[in-house]
Residue, then its C-alpha position, 0 to 999 in steps of 0.5 A: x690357511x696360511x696362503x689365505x692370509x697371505x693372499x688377504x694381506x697381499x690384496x689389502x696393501x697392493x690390490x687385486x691381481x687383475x687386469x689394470x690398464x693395458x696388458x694383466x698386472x699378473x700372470x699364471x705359471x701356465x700363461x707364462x708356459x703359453x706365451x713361452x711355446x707360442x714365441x720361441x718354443x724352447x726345447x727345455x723350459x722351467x717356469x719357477x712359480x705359479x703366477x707372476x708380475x708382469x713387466x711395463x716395458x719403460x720400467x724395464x728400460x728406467x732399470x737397465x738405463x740405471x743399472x751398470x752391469x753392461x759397463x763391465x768388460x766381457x772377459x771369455x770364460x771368467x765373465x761372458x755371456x752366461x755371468x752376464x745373463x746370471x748377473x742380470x737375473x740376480x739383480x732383476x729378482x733382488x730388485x723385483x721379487x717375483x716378476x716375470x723375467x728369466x734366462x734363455x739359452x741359445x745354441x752359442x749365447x745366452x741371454x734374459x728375457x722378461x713379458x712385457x705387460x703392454x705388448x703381452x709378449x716375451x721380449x730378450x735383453x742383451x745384458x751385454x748392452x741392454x738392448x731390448x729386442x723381440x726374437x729374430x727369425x730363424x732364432x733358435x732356444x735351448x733353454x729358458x728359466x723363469 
């Protein structure tokens, strides 16, 4: 009942959950697993909801243009790679409540990730620096939490 009315008041102020424009406005927590296993096929992967918004790829970039966590020294073991990426991740979800971007793990670094509505793919971001990169070849994933 509750998620009914949810739902009618999500539908009421911002619109159906549907296709809008190039590339889903929304996808599932299944969807999300599909485009996990075709692209990177991850040994582990937790996927936290069950639907998501997707990202359009210029909002990515106006935020991280915006955002100064790459400003911040790299300091092995205090800050590195995993603080960057957590650090990434907290201020994608206060900002962004509910869009589809996580944490990847490879053998020696970790990193985010968000699928990009346009392209409706999953793209990786260097916190570090902010560039925003599809997977290299030979590229190999431990881990990933959306």
């Amino acid at each position: 009942m509750l998620e009914r009315l949810l739902e009618a008041i999500w539908r009421y102020f911002f619109g159906q959950k549907e296709k809008i424009g190039p590339g889903k406005l929304w996808i599932t927590g299944e969807e999300m697993s599909a485009a996990i296993d075709r692209d990177y096929s991850p040994e582990n992967y937790f996927i936290s909801d069950r639907e998501f918004e997707t990202w359009p790829l210029q909002e990515m970039k106006d935020f991280l243009k915006k955002d100064l966590l790459d400003k911040k020294d790299y300091v092995d073991e205090i800050h590195d790679c995993d603080d960057f990426s957590y650090e990434l991740m907290g201020r994608l979800n206060e900002r962004f409540p509910g869009r589809a971007h996580g944490i990847i793990w490879t053998e020696a670094h970790a990193l985010n990730f968000f699928y990009c509505r346009e392209y409706e793919t999953i793209f990786l971001i260097e916190p570090q620096n902010d560039k925003i990169f599809y997977k290299p070849k030979d590229f190999k994933v431990h881990l990933m939490i959306g």
